[in-house]
C-alpha positions as CSV (number, residue, x, y, z in Angstrom):
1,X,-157.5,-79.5,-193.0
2,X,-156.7,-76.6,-195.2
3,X,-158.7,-75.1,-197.9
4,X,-156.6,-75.6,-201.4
5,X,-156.6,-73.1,-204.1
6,X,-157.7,-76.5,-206.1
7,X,-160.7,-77.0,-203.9
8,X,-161.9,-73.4,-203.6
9,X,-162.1,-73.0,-207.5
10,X,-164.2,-76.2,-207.9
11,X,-166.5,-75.3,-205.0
12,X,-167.1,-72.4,-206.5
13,X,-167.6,-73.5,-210.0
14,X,-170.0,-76.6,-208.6
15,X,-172.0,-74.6,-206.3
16,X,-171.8,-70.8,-208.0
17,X,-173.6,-68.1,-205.9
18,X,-174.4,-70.5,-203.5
19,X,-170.3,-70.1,-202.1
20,X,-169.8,-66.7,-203.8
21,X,-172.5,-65.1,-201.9
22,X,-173.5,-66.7,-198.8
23,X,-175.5,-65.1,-196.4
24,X,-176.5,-61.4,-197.2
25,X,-173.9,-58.8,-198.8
26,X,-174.6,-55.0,-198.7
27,X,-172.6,-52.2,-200.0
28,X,-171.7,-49.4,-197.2
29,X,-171.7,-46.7,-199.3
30,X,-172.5,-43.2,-198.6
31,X,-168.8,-41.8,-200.1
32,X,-168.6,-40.1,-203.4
33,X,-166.9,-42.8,-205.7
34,X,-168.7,-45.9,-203.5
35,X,-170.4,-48.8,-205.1
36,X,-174.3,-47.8,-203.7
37,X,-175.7,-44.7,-202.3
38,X,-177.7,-44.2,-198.2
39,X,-181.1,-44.9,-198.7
40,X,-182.5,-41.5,-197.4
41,X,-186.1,-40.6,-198.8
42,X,-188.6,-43.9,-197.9
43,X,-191.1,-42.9,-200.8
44,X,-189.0,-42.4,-203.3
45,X,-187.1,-45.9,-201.9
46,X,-190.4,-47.2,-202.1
47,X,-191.2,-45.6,-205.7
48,X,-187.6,-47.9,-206.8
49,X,-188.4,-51.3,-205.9
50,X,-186.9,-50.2,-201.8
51,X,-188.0,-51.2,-198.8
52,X,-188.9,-48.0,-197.4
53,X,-186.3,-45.7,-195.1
54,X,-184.0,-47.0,-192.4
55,X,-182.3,-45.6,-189.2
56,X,-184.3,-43.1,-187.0
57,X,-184.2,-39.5,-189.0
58,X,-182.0,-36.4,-188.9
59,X,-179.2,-35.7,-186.2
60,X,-180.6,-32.9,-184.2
61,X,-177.9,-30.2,-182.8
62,X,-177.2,-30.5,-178.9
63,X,-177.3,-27.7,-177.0
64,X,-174.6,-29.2,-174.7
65,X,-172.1,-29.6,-177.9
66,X,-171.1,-33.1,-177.4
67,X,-173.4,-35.5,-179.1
68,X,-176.3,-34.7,-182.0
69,X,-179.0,-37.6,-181.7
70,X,-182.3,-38.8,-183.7
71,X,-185.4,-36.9,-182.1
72,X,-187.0,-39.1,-178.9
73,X,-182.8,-39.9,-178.4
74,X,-180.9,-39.1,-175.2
75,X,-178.0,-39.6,-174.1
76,X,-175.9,-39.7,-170.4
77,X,-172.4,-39.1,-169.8
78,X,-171.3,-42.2,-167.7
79,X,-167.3,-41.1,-167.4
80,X,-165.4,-37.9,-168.6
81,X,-161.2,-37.7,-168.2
82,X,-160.5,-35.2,-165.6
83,X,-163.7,-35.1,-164.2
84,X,-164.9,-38.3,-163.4
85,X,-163.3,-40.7,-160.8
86,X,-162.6,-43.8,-159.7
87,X,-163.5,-45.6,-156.3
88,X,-160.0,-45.0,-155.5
89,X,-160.1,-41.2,-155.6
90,X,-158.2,-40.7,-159.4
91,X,-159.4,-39.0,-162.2
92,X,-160.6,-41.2,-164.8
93,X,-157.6,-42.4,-167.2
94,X,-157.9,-40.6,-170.8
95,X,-158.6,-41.7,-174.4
96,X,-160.9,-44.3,-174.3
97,X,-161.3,-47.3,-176.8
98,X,-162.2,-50.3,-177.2
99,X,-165.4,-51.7,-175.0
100,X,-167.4,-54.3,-174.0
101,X,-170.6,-55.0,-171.4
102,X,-171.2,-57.9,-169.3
103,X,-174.3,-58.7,-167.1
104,X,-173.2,-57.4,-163.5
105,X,-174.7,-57.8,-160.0
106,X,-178.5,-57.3,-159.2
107,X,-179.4,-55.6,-162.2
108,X,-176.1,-54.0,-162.9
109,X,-174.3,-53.3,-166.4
110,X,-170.5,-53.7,-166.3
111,X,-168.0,-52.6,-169.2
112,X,-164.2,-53.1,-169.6
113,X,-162.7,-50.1,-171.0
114,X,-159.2,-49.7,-172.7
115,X,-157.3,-46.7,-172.1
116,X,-155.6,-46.0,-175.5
117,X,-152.5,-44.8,-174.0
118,X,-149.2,-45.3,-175.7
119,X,-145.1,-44.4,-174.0
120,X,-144.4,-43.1,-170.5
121,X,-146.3,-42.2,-168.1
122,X,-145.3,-38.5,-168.1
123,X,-146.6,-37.9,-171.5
124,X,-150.2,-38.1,-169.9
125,X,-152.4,-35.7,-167.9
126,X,-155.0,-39.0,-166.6
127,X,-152.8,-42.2,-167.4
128,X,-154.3,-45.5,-165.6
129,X,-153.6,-45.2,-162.1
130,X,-150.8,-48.3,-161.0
131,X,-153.3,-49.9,-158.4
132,X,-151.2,-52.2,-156.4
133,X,-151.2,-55.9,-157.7
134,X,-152.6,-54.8,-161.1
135,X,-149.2,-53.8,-162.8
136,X,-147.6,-55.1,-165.5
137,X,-145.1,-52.6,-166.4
138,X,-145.0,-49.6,-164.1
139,X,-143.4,-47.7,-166.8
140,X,-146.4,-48.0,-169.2
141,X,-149.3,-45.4,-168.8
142,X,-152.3,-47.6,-170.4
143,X,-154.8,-50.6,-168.9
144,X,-158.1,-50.7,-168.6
145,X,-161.4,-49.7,-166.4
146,X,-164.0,-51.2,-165.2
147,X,-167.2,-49.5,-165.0
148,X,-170.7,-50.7,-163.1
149,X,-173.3,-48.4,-164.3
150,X,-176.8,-48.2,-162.6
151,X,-180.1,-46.5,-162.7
152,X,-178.4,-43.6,-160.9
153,X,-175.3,-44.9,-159.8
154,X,-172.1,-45.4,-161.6
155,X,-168.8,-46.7,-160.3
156,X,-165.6,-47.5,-161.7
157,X,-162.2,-48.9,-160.7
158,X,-158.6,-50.0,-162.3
159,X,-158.8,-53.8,-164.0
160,X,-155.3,-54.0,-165.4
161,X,-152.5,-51.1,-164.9
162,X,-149.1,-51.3,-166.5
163,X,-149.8,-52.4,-170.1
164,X,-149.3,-49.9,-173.5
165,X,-151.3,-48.6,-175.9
166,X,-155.1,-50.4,-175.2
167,X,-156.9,-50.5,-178.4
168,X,-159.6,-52.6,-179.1
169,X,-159.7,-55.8,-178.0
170,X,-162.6,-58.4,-177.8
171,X,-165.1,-59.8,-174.8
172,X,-164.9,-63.7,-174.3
173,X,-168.0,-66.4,-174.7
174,X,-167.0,-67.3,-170.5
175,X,-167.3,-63.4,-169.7
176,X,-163.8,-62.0,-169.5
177,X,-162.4,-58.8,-171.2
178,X,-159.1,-59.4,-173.8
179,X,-157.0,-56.5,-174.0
180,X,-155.0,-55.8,-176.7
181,X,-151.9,-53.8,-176.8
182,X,-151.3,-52.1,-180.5
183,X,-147.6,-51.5,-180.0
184,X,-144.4,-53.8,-180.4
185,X,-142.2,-51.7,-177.9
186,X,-140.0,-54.2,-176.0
187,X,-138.0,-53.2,-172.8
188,X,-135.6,-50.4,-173.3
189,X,-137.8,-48.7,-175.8
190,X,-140.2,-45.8,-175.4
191,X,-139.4,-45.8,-171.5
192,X,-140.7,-49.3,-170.9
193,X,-139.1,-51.7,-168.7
194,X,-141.1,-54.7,-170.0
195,X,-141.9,-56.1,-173.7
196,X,-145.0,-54.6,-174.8
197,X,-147.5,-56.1,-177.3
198,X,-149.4,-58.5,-176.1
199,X,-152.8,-59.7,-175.0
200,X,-154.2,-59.6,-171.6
201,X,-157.3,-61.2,-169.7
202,X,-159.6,-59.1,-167.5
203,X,-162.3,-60.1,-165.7
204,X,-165.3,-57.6,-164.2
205,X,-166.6,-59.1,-162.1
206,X,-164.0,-60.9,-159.9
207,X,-160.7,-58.0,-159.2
208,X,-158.6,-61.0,-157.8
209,X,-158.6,-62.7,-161.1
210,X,-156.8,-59.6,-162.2
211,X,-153.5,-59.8,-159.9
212,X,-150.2,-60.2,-161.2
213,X,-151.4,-59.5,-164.9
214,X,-149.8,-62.3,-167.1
215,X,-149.2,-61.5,-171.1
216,X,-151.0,-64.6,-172.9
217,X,-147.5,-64.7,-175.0
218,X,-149.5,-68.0,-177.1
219,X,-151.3,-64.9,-178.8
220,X,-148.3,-63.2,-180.7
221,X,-146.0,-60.0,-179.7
222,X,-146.7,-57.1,-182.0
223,X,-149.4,-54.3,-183.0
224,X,-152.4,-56.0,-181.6
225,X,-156.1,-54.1,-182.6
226,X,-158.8,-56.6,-181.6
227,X,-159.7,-60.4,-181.1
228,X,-162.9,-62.2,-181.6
229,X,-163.8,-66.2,-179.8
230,X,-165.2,-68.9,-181.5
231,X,-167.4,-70.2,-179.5
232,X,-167.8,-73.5,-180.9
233,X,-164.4,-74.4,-182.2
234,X,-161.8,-72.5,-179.7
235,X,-159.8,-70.8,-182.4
236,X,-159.5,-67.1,-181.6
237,X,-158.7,-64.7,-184.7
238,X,-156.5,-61.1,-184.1
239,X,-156.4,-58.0,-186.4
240,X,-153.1,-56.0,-186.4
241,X,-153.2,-52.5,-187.1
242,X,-149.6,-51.7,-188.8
243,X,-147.9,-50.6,-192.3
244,X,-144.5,-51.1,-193.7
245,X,-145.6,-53.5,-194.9
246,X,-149.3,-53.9,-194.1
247,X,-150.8,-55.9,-190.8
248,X,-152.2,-59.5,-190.9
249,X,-155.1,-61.4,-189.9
250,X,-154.3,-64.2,-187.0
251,X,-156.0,-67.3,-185.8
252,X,-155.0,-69.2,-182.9
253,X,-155.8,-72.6,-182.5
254,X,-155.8,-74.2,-178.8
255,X,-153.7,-77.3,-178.3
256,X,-155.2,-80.5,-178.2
257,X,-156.9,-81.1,-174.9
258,X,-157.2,-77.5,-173.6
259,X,-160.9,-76.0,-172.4
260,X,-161.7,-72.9,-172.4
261,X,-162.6,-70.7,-169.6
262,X,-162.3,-67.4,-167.1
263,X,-157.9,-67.3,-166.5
264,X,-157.5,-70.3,-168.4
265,X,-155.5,-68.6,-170.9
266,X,-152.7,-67.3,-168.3
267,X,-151.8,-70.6,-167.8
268,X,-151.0,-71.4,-171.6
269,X,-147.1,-72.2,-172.3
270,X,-146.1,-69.7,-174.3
271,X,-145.8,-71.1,-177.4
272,X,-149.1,-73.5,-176.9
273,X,-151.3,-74.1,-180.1
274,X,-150.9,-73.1,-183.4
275,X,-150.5,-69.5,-184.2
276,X,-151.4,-68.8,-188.1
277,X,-151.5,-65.7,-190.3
278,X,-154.3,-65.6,-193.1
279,X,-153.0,-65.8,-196.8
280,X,-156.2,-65.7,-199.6
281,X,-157.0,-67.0,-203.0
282,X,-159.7,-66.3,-205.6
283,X,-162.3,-68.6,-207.2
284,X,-159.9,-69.1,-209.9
285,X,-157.4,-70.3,-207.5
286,X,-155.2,-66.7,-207.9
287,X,-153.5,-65.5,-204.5
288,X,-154.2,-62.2,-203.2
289,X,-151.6,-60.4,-202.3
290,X,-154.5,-57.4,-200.5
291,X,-157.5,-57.0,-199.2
292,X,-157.7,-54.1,-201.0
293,X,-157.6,-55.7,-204.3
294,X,-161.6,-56.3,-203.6
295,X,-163.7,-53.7,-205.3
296,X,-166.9,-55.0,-205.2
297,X,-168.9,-55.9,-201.8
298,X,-170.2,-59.8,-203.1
299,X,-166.5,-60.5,-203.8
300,X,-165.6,-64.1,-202.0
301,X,-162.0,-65.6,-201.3
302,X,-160.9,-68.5,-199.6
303,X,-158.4,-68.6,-196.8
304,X,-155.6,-70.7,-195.4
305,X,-153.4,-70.4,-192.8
306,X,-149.7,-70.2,-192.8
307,X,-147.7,-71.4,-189.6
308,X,-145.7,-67.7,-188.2
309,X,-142.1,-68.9,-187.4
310,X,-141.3,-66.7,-184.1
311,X,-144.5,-65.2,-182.5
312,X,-142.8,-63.3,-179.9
313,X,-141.5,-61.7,-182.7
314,X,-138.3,-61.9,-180.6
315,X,-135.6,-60.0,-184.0
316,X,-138.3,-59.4,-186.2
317,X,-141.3,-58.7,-186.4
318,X,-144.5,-61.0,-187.0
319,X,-145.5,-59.0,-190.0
320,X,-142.0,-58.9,-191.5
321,X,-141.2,-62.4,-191.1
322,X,-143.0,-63.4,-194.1
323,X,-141.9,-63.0,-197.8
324,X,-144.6,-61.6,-200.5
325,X,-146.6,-64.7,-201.7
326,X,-146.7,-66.3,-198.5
327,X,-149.7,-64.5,-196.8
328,X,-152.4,-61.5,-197.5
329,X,-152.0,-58.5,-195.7
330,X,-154.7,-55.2,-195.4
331,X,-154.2,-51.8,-194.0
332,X,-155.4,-50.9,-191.1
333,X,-156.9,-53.9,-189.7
334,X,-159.1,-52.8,-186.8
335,X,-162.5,-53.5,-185.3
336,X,-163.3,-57.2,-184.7
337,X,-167.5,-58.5,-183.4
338,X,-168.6,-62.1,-183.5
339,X,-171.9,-62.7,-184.7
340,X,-174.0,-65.1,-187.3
341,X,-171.3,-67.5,-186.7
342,X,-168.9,-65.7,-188.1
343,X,-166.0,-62.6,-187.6
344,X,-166.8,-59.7,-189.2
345,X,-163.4,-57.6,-189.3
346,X,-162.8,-53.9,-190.6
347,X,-160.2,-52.6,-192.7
348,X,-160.6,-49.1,-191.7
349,X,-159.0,-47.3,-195.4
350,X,-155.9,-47.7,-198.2
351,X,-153.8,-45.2,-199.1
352,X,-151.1,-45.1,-201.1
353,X,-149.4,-48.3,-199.1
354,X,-151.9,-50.4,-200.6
355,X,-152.4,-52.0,-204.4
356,X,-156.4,-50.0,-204.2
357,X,-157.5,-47.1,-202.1
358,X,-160.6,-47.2,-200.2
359,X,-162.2,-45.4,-197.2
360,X,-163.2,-48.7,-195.1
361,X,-163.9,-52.1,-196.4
362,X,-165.7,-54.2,-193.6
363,X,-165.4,-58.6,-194.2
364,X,-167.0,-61.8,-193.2
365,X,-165.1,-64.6,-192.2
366,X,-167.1,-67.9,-192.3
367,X,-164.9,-70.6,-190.2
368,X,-167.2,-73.1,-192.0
369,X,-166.9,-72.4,-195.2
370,X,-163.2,-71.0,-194.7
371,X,-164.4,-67.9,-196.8
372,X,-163.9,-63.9,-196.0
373,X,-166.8,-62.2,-198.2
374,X,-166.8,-58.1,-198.7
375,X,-169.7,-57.2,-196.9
376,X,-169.4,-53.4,-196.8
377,X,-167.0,-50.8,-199.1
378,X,-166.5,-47.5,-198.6
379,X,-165.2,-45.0,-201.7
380,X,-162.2,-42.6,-201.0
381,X,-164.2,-39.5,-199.7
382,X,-163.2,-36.2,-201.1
383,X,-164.4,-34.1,-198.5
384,X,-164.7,-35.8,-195.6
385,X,-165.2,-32.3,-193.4
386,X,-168.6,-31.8,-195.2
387,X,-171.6,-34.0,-193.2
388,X,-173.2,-37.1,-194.9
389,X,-170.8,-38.9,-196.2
390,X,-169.1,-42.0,-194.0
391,X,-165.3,-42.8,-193.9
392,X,-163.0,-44.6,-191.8
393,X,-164.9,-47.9,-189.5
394,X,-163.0,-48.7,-186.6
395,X,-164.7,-50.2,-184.2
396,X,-167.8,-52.3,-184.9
397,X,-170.7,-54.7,-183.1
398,X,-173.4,-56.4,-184.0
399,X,-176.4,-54.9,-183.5
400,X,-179.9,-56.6,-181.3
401,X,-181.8,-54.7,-184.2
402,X,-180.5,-56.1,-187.3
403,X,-177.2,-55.6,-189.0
404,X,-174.4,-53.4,-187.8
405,X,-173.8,-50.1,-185.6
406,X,-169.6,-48.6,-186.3
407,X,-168.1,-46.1,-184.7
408,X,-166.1,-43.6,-187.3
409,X,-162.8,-42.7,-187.2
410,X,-161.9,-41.1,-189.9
411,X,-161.3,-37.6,-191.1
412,X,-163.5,-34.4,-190.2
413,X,-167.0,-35.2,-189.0
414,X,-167.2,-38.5,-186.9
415,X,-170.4,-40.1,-186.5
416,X,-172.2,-43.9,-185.2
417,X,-173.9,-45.1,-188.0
418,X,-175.8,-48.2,-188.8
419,X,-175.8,-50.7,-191.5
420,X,-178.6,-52.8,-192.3
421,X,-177.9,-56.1,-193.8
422,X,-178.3,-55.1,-197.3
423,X,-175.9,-52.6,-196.9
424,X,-178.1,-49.2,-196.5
425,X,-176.7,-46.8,-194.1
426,X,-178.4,-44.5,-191.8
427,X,-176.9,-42.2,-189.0
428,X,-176.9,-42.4,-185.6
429,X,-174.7,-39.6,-183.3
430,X,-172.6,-37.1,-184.7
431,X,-169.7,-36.3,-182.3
432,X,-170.2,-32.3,-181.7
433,X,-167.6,-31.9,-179.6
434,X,-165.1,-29.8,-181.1
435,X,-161.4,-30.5,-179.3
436,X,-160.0,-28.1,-182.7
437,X,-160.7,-24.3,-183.0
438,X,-163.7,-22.1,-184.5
439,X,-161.6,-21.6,-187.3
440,X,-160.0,-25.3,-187.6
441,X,-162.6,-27.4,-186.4
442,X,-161.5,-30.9,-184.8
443,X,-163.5,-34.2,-183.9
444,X,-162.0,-37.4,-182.0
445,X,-163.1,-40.5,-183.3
446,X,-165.9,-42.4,-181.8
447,X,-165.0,-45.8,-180.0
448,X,-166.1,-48.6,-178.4
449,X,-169.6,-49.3,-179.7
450,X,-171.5,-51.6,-177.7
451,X,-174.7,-52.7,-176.7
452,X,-175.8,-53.4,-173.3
453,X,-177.0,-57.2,-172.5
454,X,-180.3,-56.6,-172.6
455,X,-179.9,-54.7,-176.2
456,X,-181.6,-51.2,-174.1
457,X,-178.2,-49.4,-174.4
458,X,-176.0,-48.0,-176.9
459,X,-172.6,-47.4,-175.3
460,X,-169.8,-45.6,-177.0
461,X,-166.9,-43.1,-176.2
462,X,-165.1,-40.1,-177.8
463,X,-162.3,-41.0,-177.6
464,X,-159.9,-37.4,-176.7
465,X,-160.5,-36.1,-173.7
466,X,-162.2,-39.6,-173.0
467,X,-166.1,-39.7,-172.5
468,X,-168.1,-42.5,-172.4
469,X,-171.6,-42.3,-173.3
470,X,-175.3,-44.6,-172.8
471,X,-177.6,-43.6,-176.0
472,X,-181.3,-44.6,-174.9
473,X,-184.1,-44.5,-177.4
474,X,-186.8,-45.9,-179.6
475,X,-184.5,-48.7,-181.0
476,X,-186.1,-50.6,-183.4
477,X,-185.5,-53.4,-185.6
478,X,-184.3,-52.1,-189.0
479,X,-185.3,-53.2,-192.5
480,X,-183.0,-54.9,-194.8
């Protein structure tokens, strides 16, 4: 049943905070122009009604110039483009992305990692190698890795070969790896010889699950960025990372009788379920039009969902096929994490595309409540090349010790930083790696924040040349 404008007002005028803000809402805020400021000095925090600091302390410089950690930190390079391999005797692929870690064999931590790798094959130095019977499209130079890291072992091997552009993507409740594709390039285009923008399913632990990859064409053709699972209903939701116009948030709802498990969503008809793009409404009842119209973390719409006509986007695309009025759209849709029953989905900035400009806006969606609450905002940062300041989420997970851990991309410095669940911000790694010159310093972005299962483990990559990384340290559970 769908959530009326009509209903959503009276909720909200019966109930009052009780919709408007449920469960906790924090301002991210650490730009100039933001709606709070990092909580940095615990006495005077303390001295102002706070609850003393948060995070772990200053970033100390690393003598190896890759990544600056909290004292009592370390950290272990687990792959590195070009000098790394795989089991099969190949470089590991380049630009890592999104990532994800599953419980592997006797004490064993795997992770499914997307190779961010967009067009032919030629334009890459380390594109995924084309392991027999894990091609899609041997034109297309992106896929994914699997990686099984131990005590002092690590290997790593080709999951899925073939596919475009691997971006964030989403784990699955039954322990499978979705890949997402973040390009809409169909056959003839770009060099490929298949139609590009789709979803995939990879599993890590069994490789003959991954033969003969299948697009699950029930999830929509066009810029994917990430997915999330709802455990208890089915319904899977899908961020789009596009402009001209702006992307959309999807939800897919399984057809009536269907169970979810490991490859059951290969065998999907291509046009099984509903397929539904997001369209939002105030407590007055007002559609919005943007997500950047919110410009205060508290602020609470409702959502329905709008049937999309063709979802192999087959003339036009998804994004396109709707007329102003008829959904809401945000820039820069990006990192997706289930957790506290909910999806919590970044909109990494606004520019000029968009109604309001921001630096990074992160949501809650409440399947229950059929609300998306502004749980984090980030002000337009003026000088993003000067430490400090936060800009640009991308990817994002829920953190073992309370609130959040997002990985930056945005411009100048990049850095991990937390987010407790009142919003205070605290840094974890600063990416030291400098891929620019002395005189024009350049950082890639981080990606691919994750924890391992047993919450020991910080994994994240930079993404250009492609490193991926295992933080290990004091973690510690962090005050509101």
């Amino acid at each position: 049943m769908s959530l009326t404008r009509r209903d959503f007002a009276r909720k909200s005028a019966i109930t009052g905070a009780g919709v408007a803000l449920a469960g906790s809402v924090g301002a991210l805020a650490t730009a100039p122009n933001a709606l709070a400021s990092t909580e940095t000095d615990g006495a005077d925090a303390e001295a102002h009604g706070g609850h003393g600091s948060v995070g772990y302390g200053p970033l100390l410089p690393d003598p190896d110039g890759i990544l600056a950690l909290p004292a009592g930190f370390e950290y272990r390079v687990i792959t590195y483009s070009g000098r790394t391999k795989l089991e099969s005797g190949e470089f590991t692929p380049s630009n890592h992305d999104g990532t994800s870690t599953f419980h592997g064999p006797r004490g064993a931590t795997l992770l499914v990692n997307n190779h961010e790798l967009k067009g032919p094959r030629a334009n890459w130095k380390y594109p995924v190698p084309l392991t027999e019977g894990l091609v899609y499209d041997p034109a297309a130079s992106g896929g994914c890795t699997v990686v099984e890291v131990r005590r002092d072992h690590v290997a790593e091997w080709v999951g899925i070969a073939g596919t475009s552009t691997n971006c964030a993507g989403g784990n699955t409740p039954w322990g499978t790896w979705l890949t997402c594709e973040e390009t809409e390039d169909k056959a003839g285009q770009n060099g490929m010889t298949k139609d590009h923008g789709y979803v995939f399913e990879v599993d890590p632990e069994d490789r003959r699950a991954n033969r003969d990859p299948k697009p699950i064409k029930a999830l929509g053709r066009y810029a994917h960025e990430a997915v999330v699972v709802d455990p208890g209903r089915g319904h899977l939701y899908l961020t789009e990372d596009a402009a001209g116009p702006n992307g959309l948030l999807y939800r897919w709802t399984p057809p009536a009788g269907f169970h979810h498990g490991r490859g059951k969503l290969r065998t999907l008809a291509d046009d099984a379920g509903a397929f539904q793009a997001f369209k939002c409404f105030d407590s007055g009842g007002k559609f919005v039009d943007d997500l950047s119209r919110a410009t205060k973390t508290g602020t609470v719409y409702g959502v329905d969902w709008v049937d999309v006509p063709d979802r192999d986007a087959r003339t036009t695309s998804v994004r396109k096929q709707f007329t102003d009025g008829q959904i809401t759209r945000a820039r820069k849709l990006e990192g997706m994490w289930w957790g506290d029953g909910g999806a919590y989905i970044v909109s990494s900035y606004a520019r000029e595309e968009s109604p309001v400009q921001h630096d990074g806006q992160v949501w809650f969606y409440d399947p229950k409540r059929r609300t998306l609450t502004l749980k984090v905002l980030l002000g337009v940062n003026p000088d993003p090349a000067e430490d400090g300041a936060f800009d640009g989420p991308d990817n994002i997970t829920v953190s073992p010790y309370g609130g959040l851990v997002i990985a930056e991309d945005g411009e100048g410095v990049q850095h991990l930083f937390g987010a407790t669940d009142s919003g205070r911000t605290y840094p974890i790694a600063r990416n030291e790696l400098n891929i620019g010159t002395a005189e024009e310093p350049e950082y890639s972005e981080f990606t691919g924040v994750t924890f391992s299962p047993d919450g020991s483990t910080l994994f994240a990559n930079i993404q250009t040349p492609g490193i991926m990384l295992a933080i290990t340290g004091p973690w510690k559970r962090q005050k509101r």
